[in-house]
ZAVODREN-792524 format. One record per residue (C-alpha): residue number from 1; residue in one letter; x, y, z. Coordinates in nm, 3 decimals. Layout:
N
+-----+---+---------+---------+---------+
:   k : r :      xx :      yy :      zz :
+-----+---+---------+---------+---------+
: NUM : a :       X :       Y :       Z :
...
+-----+---+---------+---------+---------+
***
This chain:
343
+-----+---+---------+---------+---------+
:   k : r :      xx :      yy :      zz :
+-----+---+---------+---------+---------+
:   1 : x :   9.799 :  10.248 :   8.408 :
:   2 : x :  10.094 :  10.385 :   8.198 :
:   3 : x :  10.102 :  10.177 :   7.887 :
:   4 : x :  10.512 :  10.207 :   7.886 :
:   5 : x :  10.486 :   9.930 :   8.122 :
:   6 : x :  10.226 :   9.706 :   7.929 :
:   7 : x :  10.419 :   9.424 :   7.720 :
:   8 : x :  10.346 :   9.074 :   7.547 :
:   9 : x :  10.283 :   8.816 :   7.857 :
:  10 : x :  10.280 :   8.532 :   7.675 :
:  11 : x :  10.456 :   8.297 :   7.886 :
:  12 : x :  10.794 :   8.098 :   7.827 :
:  13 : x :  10.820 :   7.820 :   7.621 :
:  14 : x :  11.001 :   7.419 :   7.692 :
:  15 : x :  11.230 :   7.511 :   7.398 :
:  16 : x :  11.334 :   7.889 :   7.557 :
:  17 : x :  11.392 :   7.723 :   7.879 :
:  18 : x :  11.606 :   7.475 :   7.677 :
:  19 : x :  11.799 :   7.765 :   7.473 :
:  20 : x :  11.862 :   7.918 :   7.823 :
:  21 : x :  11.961 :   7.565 :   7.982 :
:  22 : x :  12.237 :   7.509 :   7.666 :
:  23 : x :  12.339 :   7.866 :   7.691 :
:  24 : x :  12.450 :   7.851 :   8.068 :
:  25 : x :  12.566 :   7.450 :   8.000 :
:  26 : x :  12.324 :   7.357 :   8.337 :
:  27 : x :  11.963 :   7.127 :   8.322 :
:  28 : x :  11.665 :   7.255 :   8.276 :
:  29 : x :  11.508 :   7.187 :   8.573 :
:  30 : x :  11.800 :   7.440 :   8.750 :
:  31 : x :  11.674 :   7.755 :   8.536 :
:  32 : x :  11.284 :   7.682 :   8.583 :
:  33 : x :  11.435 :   7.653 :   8.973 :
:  34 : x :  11.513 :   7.997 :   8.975 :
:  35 : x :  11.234 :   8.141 :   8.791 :
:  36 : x :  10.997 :   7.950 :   9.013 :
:  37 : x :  11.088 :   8.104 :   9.321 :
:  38 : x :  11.209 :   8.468 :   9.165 :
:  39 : x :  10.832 :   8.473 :   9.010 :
:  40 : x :  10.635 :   8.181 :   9.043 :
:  41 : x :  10.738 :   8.079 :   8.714 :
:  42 : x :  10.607 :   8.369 :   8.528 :
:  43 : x :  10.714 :   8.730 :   8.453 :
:  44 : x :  10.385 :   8.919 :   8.370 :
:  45 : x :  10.103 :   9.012 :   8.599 :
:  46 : x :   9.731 :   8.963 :   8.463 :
:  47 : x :   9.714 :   9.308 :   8.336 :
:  48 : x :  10.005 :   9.236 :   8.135 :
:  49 : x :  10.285 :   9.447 :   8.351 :
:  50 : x :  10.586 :   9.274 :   8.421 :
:  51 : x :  10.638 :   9.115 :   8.763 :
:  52 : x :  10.852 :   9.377 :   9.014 :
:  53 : x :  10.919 :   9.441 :   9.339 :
:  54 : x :  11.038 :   9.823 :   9.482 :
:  55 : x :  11.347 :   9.836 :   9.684 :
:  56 : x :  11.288 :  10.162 :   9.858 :
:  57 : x :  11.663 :  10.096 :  10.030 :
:  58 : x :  11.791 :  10.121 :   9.656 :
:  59 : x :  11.620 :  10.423 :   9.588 :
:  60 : x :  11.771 :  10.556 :   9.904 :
:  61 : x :  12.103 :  10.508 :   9.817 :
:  62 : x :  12.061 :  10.624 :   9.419 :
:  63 : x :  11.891 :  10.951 :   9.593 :
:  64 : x :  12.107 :  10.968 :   9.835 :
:  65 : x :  11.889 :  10.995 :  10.114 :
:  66 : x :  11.670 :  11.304 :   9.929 :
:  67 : x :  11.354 :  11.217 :   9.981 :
:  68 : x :  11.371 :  11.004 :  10.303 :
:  69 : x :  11.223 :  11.243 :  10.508 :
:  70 : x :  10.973 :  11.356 :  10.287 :
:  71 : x :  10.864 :  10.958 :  10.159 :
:  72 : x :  10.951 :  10.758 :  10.372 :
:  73 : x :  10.787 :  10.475 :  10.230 :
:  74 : x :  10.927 :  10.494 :   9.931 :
:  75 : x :  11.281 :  10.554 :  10.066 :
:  76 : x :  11.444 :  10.429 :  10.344 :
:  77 : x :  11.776 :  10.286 :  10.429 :
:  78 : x :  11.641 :   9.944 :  10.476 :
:  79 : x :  11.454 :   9.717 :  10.300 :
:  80 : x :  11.038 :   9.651 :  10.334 :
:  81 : x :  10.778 :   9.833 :  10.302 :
:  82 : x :  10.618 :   9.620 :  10.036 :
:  83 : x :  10.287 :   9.575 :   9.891 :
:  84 : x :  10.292 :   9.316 :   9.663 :
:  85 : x :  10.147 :   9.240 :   9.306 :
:  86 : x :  10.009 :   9.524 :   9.105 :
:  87 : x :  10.074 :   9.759 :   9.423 :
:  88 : x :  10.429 :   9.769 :   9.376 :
:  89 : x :  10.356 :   9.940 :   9.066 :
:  90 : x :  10.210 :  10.250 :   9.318 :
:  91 : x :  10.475 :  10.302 :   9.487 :
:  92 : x :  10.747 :  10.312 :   9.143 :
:  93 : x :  10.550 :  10.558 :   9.004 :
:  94 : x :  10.525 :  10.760 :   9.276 :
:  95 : x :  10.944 :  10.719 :   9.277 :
:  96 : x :  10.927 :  10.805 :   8.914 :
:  97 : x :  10.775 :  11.118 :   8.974 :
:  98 : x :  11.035 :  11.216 :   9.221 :
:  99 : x :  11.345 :  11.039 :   8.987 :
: 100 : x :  11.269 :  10.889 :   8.745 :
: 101 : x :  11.618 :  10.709 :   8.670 :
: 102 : x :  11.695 :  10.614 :   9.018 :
: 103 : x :  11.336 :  10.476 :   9.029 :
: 104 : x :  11.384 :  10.213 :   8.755 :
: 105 : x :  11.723 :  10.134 :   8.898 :
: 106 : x :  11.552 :  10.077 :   9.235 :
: 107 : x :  11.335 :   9.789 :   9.117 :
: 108 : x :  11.375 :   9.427 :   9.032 :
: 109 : x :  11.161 :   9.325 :   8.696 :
: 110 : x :  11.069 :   9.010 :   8.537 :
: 111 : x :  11.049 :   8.664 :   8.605 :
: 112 : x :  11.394 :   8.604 :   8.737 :
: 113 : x :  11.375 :   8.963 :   8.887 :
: 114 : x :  11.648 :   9.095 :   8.780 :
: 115 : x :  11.733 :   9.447 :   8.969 :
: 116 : x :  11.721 :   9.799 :   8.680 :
: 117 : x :  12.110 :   9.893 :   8.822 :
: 118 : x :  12.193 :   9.561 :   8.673 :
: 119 : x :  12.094 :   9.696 :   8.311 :
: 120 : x :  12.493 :   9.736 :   8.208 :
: 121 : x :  12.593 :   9.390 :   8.342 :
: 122 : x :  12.278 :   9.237 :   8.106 :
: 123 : x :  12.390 :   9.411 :   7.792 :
: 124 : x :  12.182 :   9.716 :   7.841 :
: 125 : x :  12.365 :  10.076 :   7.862 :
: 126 : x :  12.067 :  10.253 :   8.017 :
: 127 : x :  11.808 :  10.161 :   8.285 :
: 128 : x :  11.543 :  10.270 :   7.994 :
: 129 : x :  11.619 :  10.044 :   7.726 :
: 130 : x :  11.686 :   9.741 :   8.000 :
: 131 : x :  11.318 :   9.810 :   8.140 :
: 132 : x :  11.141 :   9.838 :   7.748 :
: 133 : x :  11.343 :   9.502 :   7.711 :
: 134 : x :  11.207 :   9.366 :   8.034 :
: 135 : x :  10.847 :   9.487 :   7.919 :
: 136 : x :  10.853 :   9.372 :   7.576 :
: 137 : x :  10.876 :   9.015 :   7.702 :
: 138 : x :  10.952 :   8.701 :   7.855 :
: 139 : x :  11.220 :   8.602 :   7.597 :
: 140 : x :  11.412 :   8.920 :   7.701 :
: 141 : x :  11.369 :   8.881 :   8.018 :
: 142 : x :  11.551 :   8.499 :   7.994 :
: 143 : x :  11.814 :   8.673 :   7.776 :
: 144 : x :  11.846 :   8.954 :   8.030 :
: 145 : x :  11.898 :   8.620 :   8.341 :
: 146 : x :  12.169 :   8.438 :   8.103 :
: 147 : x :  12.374 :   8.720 :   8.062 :
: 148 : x :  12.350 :   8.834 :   8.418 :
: 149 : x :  12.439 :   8.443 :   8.538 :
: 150 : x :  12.798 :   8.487 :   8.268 :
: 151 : x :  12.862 :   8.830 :   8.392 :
: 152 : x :  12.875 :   8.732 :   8.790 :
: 153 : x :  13.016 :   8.413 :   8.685 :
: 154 : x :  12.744 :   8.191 :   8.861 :
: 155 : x :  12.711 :   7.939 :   8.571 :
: 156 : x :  12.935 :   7.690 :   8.743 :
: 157 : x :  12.741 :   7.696 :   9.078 :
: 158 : x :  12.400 :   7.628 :   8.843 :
: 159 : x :  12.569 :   7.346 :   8.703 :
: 160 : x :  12.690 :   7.173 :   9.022 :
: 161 : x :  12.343 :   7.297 :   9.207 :
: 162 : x :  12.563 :   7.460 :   9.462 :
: 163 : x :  12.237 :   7.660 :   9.568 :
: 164 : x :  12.381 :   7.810 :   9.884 :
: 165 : x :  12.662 :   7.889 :   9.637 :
: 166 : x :  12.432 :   8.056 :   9.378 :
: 167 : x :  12.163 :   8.243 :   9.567 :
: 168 : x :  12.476 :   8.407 :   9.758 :
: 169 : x :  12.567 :   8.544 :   9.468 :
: 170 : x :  12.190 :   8.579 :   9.300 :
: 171 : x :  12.040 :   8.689 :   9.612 :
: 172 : x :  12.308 :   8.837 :   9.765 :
: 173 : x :  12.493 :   8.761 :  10.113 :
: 174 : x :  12.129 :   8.817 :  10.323 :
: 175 : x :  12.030 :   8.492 :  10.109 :
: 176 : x :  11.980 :   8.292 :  10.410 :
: 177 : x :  11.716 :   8.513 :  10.581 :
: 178 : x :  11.450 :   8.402 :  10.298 :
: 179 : x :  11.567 :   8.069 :  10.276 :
: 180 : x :  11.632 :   8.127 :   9.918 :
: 181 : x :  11.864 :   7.867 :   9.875 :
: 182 : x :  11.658 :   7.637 :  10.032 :
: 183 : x :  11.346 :   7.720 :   9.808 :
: 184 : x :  11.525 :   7.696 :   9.466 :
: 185 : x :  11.656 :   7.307 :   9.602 :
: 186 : x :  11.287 :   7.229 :   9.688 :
: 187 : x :  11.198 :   7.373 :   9.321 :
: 188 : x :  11.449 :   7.200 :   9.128 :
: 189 : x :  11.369 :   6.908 :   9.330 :
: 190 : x :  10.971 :   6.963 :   9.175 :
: 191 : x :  11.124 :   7.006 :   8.825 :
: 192 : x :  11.395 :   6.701 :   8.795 :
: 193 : x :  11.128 :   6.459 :   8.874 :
: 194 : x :  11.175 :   6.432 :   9.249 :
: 195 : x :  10.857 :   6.549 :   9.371 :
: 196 : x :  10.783 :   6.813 :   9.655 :
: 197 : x :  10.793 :   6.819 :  10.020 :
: 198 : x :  10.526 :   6.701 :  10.201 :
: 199 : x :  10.418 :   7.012 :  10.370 :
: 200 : x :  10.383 :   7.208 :   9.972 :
: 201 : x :  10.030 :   7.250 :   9.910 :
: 202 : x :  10.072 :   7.198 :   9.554 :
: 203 : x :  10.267 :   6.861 :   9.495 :
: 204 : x :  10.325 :   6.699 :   9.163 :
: 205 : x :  10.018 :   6.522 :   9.054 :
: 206 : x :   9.994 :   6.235 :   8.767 :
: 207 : x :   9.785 :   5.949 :   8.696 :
: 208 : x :   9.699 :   5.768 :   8.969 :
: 209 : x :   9.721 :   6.014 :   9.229 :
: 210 : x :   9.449 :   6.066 :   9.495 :
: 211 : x :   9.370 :   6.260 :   9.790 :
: 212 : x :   9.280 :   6.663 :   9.886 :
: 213 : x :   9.561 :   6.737 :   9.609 :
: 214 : x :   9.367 :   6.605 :   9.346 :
: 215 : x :   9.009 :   6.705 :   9.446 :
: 216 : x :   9.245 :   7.090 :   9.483 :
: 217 : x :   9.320 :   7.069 :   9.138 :
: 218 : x :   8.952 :   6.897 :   9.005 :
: 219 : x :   8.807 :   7.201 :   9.139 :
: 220 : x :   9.041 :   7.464 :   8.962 :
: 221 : x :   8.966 :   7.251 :   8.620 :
: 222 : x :   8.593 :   7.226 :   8.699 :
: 223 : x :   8.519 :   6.930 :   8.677 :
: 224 : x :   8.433 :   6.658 :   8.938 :
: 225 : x :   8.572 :   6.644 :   9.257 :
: 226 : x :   8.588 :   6.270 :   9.362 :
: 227 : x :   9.012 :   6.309 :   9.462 :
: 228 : x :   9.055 :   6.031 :   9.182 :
: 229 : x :   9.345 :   6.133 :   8.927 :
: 230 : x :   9.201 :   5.919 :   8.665 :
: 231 : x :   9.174 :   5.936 :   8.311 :
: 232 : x :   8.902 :   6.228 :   8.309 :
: 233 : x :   9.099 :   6.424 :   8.510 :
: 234 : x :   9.439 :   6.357 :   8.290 :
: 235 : x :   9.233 :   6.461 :   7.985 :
: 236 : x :   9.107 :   6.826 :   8.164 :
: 237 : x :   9.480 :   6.882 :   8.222 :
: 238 : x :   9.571 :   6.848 :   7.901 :
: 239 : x :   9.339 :   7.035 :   7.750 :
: 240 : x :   9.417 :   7.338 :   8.072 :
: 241 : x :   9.774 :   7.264 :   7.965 :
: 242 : x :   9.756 :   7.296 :   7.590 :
: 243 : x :   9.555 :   7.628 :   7.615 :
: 244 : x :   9.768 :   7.781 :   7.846 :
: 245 : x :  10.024 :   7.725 :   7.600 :
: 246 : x :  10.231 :   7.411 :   7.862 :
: 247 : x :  10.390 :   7.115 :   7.769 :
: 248 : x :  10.076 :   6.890 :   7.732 :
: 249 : x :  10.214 :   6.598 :   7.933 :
: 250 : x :   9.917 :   6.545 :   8.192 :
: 251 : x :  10.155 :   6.612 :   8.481 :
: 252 : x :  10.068 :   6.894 :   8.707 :
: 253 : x :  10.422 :   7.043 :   8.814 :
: 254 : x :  10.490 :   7.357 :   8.912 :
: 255 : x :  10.402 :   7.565 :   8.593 :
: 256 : x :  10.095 :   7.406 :   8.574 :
: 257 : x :   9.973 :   7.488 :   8.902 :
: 258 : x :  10.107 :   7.893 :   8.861 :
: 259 : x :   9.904 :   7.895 :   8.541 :
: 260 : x :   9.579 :   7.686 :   8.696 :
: 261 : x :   9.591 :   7.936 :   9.031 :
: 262 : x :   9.619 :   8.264 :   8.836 :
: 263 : x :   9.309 :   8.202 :   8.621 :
: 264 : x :   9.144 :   8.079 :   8.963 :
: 265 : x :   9.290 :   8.461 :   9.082 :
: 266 : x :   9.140 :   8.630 :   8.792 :
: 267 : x :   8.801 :   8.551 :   8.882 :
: 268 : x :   8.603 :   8.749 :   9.150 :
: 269 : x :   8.525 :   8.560 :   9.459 :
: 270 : x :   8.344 :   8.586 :   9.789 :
: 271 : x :   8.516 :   8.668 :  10.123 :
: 272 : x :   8.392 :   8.330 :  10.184 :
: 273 : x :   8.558 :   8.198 :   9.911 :
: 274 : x :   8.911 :   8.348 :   9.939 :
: 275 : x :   8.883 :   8.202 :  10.296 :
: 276 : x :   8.806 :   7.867 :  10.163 :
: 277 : x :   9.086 :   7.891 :   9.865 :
: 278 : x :   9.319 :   8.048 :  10.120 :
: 279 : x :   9.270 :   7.748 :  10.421 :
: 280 : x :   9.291 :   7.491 :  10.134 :
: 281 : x :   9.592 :   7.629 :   9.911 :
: 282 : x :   9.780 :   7.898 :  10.069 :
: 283 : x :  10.169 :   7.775 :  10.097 :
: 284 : x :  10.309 :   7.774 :  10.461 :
: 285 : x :  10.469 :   8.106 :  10.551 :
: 286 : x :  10.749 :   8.178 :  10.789 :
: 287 : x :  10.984 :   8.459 :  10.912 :
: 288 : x :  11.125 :   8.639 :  10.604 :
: 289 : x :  10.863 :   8.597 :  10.376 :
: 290 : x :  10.730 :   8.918 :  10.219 :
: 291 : x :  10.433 :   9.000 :   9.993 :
: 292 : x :  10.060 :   8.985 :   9.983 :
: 293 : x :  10.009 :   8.640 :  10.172 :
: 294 : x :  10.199 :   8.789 :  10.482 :
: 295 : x :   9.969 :   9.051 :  10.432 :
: 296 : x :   9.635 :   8.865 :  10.417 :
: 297 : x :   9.793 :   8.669 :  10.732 :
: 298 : x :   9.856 :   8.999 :  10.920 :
: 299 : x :   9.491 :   9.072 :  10.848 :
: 300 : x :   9.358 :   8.753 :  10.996 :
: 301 : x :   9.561 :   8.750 :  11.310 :
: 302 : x :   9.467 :   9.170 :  11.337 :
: 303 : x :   9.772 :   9.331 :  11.326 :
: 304 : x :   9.942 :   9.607 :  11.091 :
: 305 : x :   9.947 :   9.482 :  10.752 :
: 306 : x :  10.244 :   9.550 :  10.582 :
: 307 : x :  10.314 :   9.291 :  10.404 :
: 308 : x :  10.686 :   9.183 :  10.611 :
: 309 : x :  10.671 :   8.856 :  10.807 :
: 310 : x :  10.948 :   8.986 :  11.112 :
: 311 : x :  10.940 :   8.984 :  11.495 :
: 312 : x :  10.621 :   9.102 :  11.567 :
: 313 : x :  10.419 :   8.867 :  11.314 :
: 314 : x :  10.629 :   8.594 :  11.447 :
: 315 : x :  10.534 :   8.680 :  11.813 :
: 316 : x :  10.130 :   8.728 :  11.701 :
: 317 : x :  10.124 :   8.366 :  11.497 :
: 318 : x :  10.281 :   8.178 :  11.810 :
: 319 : x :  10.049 :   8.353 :  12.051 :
: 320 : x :   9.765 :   8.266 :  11.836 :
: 321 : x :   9.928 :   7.889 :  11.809 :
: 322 : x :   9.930 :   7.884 :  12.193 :
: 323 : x :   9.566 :   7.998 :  12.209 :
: 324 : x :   9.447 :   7.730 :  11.976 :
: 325 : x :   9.659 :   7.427 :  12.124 :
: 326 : x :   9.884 :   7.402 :  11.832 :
: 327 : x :  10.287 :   7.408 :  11.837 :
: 328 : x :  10.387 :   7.706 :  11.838 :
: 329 : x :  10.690 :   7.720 :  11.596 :
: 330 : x :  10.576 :   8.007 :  11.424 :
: 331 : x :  10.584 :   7.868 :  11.139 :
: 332 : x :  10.249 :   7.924 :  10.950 :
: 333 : x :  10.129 :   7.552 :  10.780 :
: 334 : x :   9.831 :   7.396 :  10.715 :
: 335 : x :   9.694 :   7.343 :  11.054 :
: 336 : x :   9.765 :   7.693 :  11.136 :
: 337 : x :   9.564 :   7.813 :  10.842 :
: 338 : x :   9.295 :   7.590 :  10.903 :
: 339 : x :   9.253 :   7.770 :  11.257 :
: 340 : x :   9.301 :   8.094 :  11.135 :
: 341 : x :   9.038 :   8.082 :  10.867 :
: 342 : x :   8.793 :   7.799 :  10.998 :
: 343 : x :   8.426 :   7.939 :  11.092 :
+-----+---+---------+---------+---------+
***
């Protein structure tokens, strides 16, 4: 693993969200919106690497189409091809070895995934000194978001939580096909205090809370499962919270939950066990998603694994829906899951 890419991962603070928050003149809750859905809330991968995703469209168009025929994968004129997580990391360094500058251009970094050819619109006048930024850590990487938000001028539509608005503009115009605008209202939602949808498999919890939620999270605190949100368990969050470096509050929101599910990640487990974690806690998925749950899914239902929830995984979840007596709206959820990965 090159250690170019190998930064500090400590995670961000209340009071950087808050700089960020003054900075733009918007809430809180609106920034830790976006980073929530950009990156789950955090920029840094458990080995320490920042959080990116290779556009192999991008490094078409920097290469102009050079090494298309020869890496397909790796450059294409349209988006996909993704492997998600530390694999991404595989396929830019295999771009790096063919250009290296286009390469870093072609990826997004951080935890508001900010794409490299941005570097001069976040105060950076090379891709190389925008990606040791985005390395070094997660305060540059919330500098990096403010002054990309100034530059395109999409300060007002974070203040008036025009998402549709924003993510057009964040996203850009192919916004709609991942729902991103309707992801970042769910999150801020979360964040302001409003709670979470019912079908989110990881709803705010608090005192007096009960149910599979809270027996979920009893389980990643280890300690005992009886569903209760009592006392007991108010006291394990805290202590989760204060070593994971949270706002202690006792409130399991969406930061919490990143942080409690990556150290539950960064254990080894049994097949039977990521069946188990994955039936109980794996968020719903649905036509546009991307990443290493579509691929996990793909695996299940036995098709080609690559990581792109289109057409065809569309047409194999609704024919498996139809087999099992469920509605088949292609939309995978709970239920779905529970077929999929029951014994």
């Amino acid at each position: 693993m090159p250690s170019e890419f190998v930064g500090d991962p400590s995670p961000l603070t209340d009071a950087d969200f808050e700089r960020a928050a003054a900075a733009l003149r918007c809430s809180v809750p609106a920034v830790r919106a976006v980073a929530q859905v950009e990156s789950l809330g955090g920029g840094y991968q458990n080995d320490g690497r920042p959080k990116i995703l290779f556009e192999r469209h991008w490094f078409h168009r920097k290469t102009n189409g050079k090494w298309t025929q020869s890496h397909s994968h790796i450059s294409w004129p349209k988006w996909g091809g993704y492997k998600g997580g530390s694999r991404e990391y595989g396929r830019l360094e295999e771009a790096i070895g063919l250009d290296r500058n286009a390469a870093l251009q072609s990826a997004s970094w951080g935890a508001f995934q900010i794409m490299g050819f941005n570097h001069k619109l976040v105060g950076y006048s090379n891709v190389e000194d925008f990606v040791k930024a985005m390395v070094e850590s997660s305060g540059k990487q919330l500098d990096a978001f403010v002054q990309f938000i100034k530059s395109n001028k999409l300060d007002d539509e974070l203040r008036r939580l025009d998402w549709k608005g924003f993510a057009r503009g964040y996203n850009g115009s192919q916004y709609w096909k991942n729902k991103y605008d309707q992801k970042m209202a769910r999150a801020y939602d979360i964040f302001a205090g409003g709670g979470a949808r019912t079908d989110n498999p990881h709803p705010v919890l608090r005192m007096g809370h009960t149910g599979q939620a809270v027996m979920h999270l009893q389980e990643l605190l280890g300690i005992t499962k009886d569903g209760d949100f009592g006392p007991g368990t108010k006291a394990a969050v805290v202590k989760f919270q204060k070593k994971a470096k949270l706002h202690p509050d006792g409130i399991v929101g969406a930061q919490t939950w990143t942080a409690l599910l990556a150290t539950k990640e960064s254990k080894p487990t049994t097949k039977k066990a990521k069946k188990e974690e994955a039936q109980r806690s794996r968020a719903p998925l649905r036509v546009g998603d991307k990443g290493e749950d579509v691929e996990f899914l793909q695996e299940q239902l036995g098709i080609v694994q690559d990581g792109d929830f289109g057409p065809k995984t569309l047409q194999a979840v609704k024919d498996f829906q139809r087999s099992k007596g469920l509605a088949d709206d292609g939309i995978v959820g709970q239920k779905t899951w529970e077929s999929l990965l029951g014994d």
